[in-house]
KOLNU-191614 format. One record per residue (C-alpha): x, y, z; residue number from 0. Coordinates in steps of 0.02 Angstrom, whole numbers, plus 32768, in hexadecimal, padded with zeros to 4 digits. Layout:
N
NODE     u     v     w  num
NODE     X     Y     Z  NUM
...
***
This chain:
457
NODE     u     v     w  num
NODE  4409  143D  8780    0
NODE  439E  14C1  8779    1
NODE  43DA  1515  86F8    2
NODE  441E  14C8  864D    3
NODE  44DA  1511  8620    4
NODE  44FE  1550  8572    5
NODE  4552  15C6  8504    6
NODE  44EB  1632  84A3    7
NODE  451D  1685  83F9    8
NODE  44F6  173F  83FD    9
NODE  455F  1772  8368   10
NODE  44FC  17F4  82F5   11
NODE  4469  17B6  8352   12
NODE  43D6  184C  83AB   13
NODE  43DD  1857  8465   14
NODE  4387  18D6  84E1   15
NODE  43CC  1923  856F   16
NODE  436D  1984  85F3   17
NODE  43CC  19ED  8651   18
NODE  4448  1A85  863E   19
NODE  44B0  1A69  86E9   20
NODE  453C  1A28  8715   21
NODE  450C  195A  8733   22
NODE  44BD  197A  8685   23
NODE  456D  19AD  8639   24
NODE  45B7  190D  867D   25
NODE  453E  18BA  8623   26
NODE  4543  1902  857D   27
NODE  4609  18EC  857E   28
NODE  45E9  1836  857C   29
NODE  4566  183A  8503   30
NODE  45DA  18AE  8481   31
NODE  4668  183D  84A5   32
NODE  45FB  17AB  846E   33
NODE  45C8  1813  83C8   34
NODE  450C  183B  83F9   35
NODE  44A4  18AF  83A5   36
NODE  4484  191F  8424   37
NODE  43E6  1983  8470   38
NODE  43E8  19E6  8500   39
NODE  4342  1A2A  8557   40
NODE  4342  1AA9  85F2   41
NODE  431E  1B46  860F   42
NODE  43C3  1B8D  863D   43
NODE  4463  1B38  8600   44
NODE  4517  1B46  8648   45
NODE  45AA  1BAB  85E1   46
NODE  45E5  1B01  85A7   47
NODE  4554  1ACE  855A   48
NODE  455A  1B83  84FA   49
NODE  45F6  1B51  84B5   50
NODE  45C9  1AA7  846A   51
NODE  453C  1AED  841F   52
NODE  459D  1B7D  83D8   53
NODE  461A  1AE2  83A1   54
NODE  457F  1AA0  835E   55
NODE  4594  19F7  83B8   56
NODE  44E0  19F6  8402   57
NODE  4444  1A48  83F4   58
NODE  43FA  1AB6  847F   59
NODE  4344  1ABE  8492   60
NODE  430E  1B2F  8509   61
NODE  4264  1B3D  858B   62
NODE  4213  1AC5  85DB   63
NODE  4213  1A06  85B7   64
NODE  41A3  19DB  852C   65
NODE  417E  191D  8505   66
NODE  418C  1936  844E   67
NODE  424A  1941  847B   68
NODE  4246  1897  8476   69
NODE  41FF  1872  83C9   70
NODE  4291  1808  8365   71
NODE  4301  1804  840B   72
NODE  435C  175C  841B   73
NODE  436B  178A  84EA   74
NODE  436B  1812  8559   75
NODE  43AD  1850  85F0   76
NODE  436A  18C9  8678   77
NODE  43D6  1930  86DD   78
NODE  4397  19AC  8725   79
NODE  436B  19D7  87D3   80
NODE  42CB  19DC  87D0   81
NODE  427F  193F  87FC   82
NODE  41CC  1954  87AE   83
NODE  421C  1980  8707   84
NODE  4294  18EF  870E   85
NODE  41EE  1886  8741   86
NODE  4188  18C1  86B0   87
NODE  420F  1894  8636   88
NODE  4215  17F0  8679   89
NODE  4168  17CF  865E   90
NODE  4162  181B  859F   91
NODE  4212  17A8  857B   92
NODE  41A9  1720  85BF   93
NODE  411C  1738  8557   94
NODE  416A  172B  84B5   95
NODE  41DE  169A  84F7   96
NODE  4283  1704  84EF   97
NODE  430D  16E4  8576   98
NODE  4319  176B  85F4   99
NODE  4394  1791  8678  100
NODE  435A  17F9  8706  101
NODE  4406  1851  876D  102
NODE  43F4  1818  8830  103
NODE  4359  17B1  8814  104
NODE  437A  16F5  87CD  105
NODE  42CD  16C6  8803  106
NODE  4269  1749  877D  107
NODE  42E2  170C  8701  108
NODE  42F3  1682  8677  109
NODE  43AD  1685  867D  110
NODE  4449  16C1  86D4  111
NODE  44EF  1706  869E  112
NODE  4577  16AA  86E9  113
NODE  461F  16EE  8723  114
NODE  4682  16D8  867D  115
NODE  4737  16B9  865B  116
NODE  475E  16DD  85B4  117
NODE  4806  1698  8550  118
NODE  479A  1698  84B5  119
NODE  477D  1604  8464  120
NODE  4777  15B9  851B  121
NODE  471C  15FA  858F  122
NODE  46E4  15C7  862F  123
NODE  4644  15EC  868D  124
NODE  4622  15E9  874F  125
NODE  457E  15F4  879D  126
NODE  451F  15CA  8833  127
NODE  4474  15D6  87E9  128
NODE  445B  168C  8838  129
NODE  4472  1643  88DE  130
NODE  4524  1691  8916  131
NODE  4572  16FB  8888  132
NODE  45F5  1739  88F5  133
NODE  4634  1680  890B  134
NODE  4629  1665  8856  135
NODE  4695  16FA  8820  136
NODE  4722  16C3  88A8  137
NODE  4710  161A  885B  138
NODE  4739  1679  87A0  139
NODE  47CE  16C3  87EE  140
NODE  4818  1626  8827  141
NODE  47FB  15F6  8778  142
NODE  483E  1695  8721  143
NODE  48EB  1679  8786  144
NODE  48FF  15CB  874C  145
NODE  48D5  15D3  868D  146
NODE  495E  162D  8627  147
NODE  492E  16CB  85D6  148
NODE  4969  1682  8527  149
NODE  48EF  15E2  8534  150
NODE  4888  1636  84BC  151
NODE  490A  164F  8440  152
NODE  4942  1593  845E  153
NODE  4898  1544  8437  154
NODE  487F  15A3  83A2  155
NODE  4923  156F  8351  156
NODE  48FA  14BC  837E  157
NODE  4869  14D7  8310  158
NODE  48C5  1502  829A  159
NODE  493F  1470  82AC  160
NODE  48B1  13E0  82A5  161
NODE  48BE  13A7  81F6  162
NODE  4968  13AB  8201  163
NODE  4977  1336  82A7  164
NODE  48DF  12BB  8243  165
NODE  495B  12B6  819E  166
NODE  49FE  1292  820F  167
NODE  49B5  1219  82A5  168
NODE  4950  1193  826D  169
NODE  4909  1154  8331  170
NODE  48AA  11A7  83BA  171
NODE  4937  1178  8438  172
NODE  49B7  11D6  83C1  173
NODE  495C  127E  839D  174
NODE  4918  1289  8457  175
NODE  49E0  1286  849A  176
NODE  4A0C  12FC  840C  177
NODE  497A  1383  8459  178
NODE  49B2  135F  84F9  179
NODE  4A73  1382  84CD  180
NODE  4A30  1428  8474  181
NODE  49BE  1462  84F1  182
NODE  4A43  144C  8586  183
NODE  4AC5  14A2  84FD  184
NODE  4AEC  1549  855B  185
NODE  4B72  1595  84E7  186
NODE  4AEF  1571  846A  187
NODE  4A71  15DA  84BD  188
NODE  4AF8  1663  84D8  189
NODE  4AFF  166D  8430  190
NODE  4A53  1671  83FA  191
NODE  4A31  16EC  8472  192
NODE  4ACD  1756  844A  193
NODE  4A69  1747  8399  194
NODE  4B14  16F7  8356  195
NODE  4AF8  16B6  82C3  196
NODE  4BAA  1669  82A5  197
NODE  4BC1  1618  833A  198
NODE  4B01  15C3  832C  199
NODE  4B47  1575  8283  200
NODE  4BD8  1533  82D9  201
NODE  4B93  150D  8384  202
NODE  4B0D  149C  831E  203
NODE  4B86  1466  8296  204
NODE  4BB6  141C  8332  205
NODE  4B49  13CC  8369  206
NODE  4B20  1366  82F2  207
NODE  4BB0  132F  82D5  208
NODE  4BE4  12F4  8380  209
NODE  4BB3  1248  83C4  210
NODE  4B15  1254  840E  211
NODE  4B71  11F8  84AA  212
NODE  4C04  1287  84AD  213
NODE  4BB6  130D  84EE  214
NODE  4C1B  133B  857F  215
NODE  4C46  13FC  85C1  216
NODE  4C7A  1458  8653  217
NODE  4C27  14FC  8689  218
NODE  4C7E  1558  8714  219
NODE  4BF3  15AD  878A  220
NODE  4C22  163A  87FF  221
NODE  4BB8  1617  8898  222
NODE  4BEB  16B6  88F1  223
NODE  4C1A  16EC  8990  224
NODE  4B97  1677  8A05  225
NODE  4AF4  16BF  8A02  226
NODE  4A88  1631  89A0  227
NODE  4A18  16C9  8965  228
NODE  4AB5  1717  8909  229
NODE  4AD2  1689  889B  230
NODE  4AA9  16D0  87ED  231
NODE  4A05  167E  87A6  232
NODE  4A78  1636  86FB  233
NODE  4ADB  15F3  878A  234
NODE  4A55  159E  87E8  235
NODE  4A18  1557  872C  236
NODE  4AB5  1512  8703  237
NODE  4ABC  14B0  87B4  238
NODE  4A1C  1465  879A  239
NODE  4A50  143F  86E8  240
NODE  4AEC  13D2  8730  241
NODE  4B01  1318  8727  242
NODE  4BAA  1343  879C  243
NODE  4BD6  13C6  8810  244
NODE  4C8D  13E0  8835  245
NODE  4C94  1462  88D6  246
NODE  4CF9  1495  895F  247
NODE  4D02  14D2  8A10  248
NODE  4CB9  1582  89F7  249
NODE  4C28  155C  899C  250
NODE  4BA4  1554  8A1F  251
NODE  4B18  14D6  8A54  252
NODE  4A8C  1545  8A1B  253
NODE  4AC5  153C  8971  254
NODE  4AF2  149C  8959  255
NODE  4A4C  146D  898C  256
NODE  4A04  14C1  8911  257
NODE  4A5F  142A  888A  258
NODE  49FA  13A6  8845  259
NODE  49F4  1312  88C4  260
NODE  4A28  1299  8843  261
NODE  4ACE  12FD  8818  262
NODE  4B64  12A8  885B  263
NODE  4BC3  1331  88BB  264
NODE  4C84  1327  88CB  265
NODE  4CCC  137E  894C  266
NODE  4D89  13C0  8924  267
NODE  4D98  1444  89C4  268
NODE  4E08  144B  8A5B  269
NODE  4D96  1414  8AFA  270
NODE  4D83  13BE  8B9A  271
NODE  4DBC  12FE  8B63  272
NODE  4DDA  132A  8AAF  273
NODE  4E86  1349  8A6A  274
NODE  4E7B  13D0  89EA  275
NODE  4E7D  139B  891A  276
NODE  4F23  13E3  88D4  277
NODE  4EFB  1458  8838  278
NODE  4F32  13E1  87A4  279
NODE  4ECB  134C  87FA  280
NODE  4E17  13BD  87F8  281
NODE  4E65  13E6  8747  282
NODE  4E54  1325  871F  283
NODE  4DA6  1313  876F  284
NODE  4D5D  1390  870B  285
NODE  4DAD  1346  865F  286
NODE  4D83  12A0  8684  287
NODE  4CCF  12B6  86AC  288
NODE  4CC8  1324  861F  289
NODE  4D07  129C  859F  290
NODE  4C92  1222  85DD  291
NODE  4BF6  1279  85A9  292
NODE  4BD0  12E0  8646  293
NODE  4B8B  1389  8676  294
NODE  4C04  13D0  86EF  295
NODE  4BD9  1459  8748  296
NODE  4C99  149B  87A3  297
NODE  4C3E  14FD  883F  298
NODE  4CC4  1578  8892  299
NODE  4CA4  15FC  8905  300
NODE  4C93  16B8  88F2  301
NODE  4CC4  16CE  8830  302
NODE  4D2E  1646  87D8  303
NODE  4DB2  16C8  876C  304
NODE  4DCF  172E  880A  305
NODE  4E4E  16BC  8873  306
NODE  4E02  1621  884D  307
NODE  4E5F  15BB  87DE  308
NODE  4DDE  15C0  8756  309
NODE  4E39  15EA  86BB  310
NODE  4EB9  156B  86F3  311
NODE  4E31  14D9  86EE  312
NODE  4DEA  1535  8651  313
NODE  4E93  1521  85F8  314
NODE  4E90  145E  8610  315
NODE  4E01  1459  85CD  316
NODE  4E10  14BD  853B  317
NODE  4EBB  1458  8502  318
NODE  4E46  13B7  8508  319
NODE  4DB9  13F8  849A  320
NODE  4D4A  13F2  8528  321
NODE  4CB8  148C  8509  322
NODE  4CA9  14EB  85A6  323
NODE  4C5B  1598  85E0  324
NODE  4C57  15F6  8667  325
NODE  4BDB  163E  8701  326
NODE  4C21  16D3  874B  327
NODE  4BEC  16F8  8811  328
NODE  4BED  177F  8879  329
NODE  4CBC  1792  88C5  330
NODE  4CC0  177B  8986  331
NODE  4D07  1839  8979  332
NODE  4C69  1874  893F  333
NODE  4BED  180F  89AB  334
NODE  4C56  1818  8A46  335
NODE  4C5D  18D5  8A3D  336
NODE  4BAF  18FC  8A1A  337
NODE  4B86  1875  8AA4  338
NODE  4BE5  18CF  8B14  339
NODE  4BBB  198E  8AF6  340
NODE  4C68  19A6  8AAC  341
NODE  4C56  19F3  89EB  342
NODE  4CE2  19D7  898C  343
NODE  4CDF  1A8C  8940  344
NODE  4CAB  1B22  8971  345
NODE  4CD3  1BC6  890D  346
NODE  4D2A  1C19  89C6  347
NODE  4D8A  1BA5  89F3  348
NODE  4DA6  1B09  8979  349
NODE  4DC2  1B21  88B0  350
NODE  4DEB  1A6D  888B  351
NODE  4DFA  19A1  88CB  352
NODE  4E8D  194B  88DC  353
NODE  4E69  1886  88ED  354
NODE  4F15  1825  892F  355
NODE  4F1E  1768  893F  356
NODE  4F59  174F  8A04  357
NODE  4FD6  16B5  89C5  358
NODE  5054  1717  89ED  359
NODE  50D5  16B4  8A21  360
NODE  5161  174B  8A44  361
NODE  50EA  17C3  89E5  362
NODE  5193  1804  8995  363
NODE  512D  1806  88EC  364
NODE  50AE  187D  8909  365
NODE  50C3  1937  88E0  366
NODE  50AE  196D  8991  367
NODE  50E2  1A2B  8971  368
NODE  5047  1A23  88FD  369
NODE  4FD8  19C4  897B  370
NODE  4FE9  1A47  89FF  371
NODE  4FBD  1ADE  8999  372
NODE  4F28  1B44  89C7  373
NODE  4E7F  1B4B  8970  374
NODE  4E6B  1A93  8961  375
NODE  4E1A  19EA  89AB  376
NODE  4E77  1958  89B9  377
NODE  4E50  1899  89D4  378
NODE  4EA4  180F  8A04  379
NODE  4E55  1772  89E5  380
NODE  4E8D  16E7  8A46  381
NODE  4EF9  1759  8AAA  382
NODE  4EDB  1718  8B4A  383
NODE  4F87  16C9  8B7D  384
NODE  4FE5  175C  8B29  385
NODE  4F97  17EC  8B82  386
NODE  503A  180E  8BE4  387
NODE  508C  1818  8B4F  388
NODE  500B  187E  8AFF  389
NODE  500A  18EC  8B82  390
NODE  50C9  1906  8B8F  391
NODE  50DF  191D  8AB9  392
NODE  5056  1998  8AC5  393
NODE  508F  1A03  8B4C  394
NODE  514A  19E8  8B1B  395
NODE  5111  1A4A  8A60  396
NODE  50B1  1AD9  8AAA  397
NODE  4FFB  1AB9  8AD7  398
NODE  4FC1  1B0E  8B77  399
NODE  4FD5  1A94  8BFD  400
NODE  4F05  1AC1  8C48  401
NODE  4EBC  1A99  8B94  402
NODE  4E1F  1A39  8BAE  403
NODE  4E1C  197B  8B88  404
NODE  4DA8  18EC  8B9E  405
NODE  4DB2  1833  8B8B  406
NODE  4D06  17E0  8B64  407
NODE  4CE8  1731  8B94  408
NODE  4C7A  16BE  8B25  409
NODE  4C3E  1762  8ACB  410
NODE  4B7C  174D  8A9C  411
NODE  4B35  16C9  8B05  412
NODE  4AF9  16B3  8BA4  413
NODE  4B8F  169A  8BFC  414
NODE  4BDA  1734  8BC3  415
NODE  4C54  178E  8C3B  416
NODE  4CAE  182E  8C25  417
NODE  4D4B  187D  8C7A  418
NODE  4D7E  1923  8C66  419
NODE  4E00  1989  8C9C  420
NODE  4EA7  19F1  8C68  421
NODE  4F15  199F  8BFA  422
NODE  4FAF  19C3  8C80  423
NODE  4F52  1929  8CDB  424
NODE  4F1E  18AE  8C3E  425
NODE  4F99  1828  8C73  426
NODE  4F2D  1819  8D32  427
NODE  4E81  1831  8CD9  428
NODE  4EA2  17A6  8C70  429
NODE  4EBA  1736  8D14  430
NODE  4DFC  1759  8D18  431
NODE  4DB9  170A  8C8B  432
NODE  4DCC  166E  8C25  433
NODE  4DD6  163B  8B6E  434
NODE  4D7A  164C  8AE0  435
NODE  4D9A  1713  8B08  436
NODE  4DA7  17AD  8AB9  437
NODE  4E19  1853  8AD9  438
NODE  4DE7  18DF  8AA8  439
NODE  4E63  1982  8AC2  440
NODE  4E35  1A3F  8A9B  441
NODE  4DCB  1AEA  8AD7  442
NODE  4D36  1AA6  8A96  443
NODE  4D3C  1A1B  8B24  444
NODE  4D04  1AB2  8BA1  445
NODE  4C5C  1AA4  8B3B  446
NODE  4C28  1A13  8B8C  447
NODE  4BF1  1A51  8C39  448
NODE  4B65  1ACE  8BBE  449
NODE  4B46  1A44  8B4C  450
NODE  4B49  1999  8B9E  451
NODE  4A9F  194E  8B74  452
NODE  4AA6  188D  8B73  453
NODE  4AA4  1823  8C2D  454
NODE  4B3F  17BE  8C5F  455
NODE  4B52  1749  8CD8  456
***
């Protein structure tokens, strides 16, 4: 270890930066977010160093470097580009045994700034000792999408809660399953980062007075259309959160790799050798996991309230006292389309989105004369073995028989597949392509020869 990690309090405390640029910016934002007393040496400074002064959050001090800069300086930093300057401050820092950093040169320096991320009181540092900074800032952003933004908020209202968890749980065992039941609370963070005062009281009323070993809930996770990188990042936390993953067929591989290996994973989908899970039974699964002290985590593709059964589940759950929240994800509708060039409005030729479930059965329900009126996008999710009929209604009620439609075939991944054509031949197009598929019908279709961008099979 070459060099010894720690967190340094800068609050109210006189620092020296050298440098007016724009590396020495970055650097004095992190030293005003950390309260410094600020000095800045150069002989030229930027227009946003002008405006702190004039905010009077740091000093300026302008001309050349001058070591009695340093007098009463807890550390210093030199950023400029001038690497004799930068060298000379080293050397004075040295002297008088105050820690300098030196931008782009970890050798003529006594420390190094790490790459940061901040959810204040935690915080996180990444380094790599100067060696590859680029690695350690990808590293940070790995981190960044996997700690909730409202961590910060969390730890400092368990602070706040310590006495209280002392005074109510007399043994080690006991308080550390109570922080753990808090800290994987995510209505609870909702609220404190909603700044919710009311629900906080209750949420932690709550708590307290549950049994530590009833601490059961459901969150239902959109996990989008297929693309693994358009999971949302509270999604991917809450499936690495899970002690149980309840999924089905269109929730890809990618993703559920992405689960911790110890979750057990309960598959209630329609595939190859598995017969699918009837509604009310996945209702059951959920409640009784729930009820015996298990994080559930109900994965369902695209976004659970758009055709996916979610507020059905949601009600079970609700008429048991079972606490649940919800994950949205990004609706097949929207991934598919923008996967396949296709936008879903455009101010010449589409005002507004119409999204139809394709359980038809003799489709005598749907408001076809409003369906096939002009100006408008419409989707039919799980359409597939109704696009004869689709194509018939439609056609029947008015819409030009040569609008443009497209079905697209496992939207998002890499075995995406789009057909297009007129809507007067929907029923053989579908021949062409297989479920889970998407149909999209409308002008804005045409768009997809000009703005087709991602590689199909």
């Amino acid at each position: 270890m070459d060099y010894f990690p720690l967190f340094c309090k800068l609050e109210n405390r006189d620092c020296l930066l050298v440098g007016g640029g724009e590396v020495a910016e970055r650097k004095a934002r992190l030293l005003l977010e950390a309260g410094a007393c600020i000095t800045v040496n150069a002989q030229t400074f930027n227009e946003q160093f002008m405006c702190w002064h004039e905010q009077k959050q740091l000093t300026l001090a302008q001309g050349e470097f001058n070591a009695e800069l340093l007098d009463n300086k807890w550390l210093v930093i030199a950023a400029t580009d001038c690497q004799e300057t930068n060298q000379k401050v080293s050397i004075e820092a040295e002297k008088r045994c105050i820690f300098c950093n030196v931008v782009d040169a970890p050798k003529a320096a006594s420390f190094i700034m790490p790459s940061i991320i901040d959810r204040s009181p935690i915080m996180v540092a990444v380094s790599s000792e100067g060696h590859a900074p680029v690695l350690a800032r990808l590293l940070r952003e790995k981190l960044e999408s996997i700690l909730p933004q409202h961590l910060g908020k969390l730890a400092k209202y368990a602070g706040y809660l310590r006495d209280k968890v002392k005074l109510t749980y007399q043994t080690m065992t006991e308080r550390r399953r109570f922080w753990e039941r808090l800290f994987s609370h995510d209505r609870l963070a909702q609220a404190l980062a909603n700044s919710d005062s009311d629900d906080v009281e209750k949420l932690t009323n709550e708590l307290f007075d549950t049994s530590l070993d009833a601490r059961g809930e459901v969150v239902l996770v959109g996990a989008g259309p297929g693309d693994a990188g358009l999971l949302t990042l509270k999604g991917l936390q809450q499936i690495q959160q899970a002690d149980i993953i309840v999924y089905d067929r269109l929730v890809s591989d990618d993703i559920m790799n992405l689960a911790r290996r110890d979750a057990k994973r309960v598959f209630v989908g329609k595939r190859a050798g598995f017969h699918c899970v009837p509604q009310d039974q996945i209702n059951q699964i959920l409640l009784q996991q729930a009820q015996k002290g298990k994080r559930v985590v109900r994965l369902k593709g695209g976004d659970p309230f758009i055709f996916g059964r979610g507020g059905e589940e949601l009600e079970t759950l609700f008429n048991a006292d079972i606490p649940f929240s919800v994950v949205p994800g990004i609706t097949a509708a929207s991934g598919c389309s923008a996967y396949s060039g296709i936008p879903l409005t455009h101010r010449d030729y589409a005002h507004s989105v119409r999204l139809i479930t394709g359980h038809l059965k003799d489709g005598s329900h749907l408001d076809w004369q409003s369906l096939a009126a002009e100006k408008q996008t419409l989707v039919f999710y799980m359409g597939l073995s109704q696009a004869e009929s689709i194509e018939k209604q439609l056609i029947k009620h008015g819409m030009n028989a040569n609008t443009p439609v497209a079905i697209v075939e496992e939207g998002t991944t890499t075995k995406q597949k789009v057909v297009s054509g007129l809507l007067c031949d929907l029923t053989q197009l579908s021949l062409q392509a297989c479920s889970p598929s998407l149909i999209i019908i409308g002008p804005v279709v045409a768009l997809r020869e000009k703005l087709s961008w991602f590689s199909e099979h």
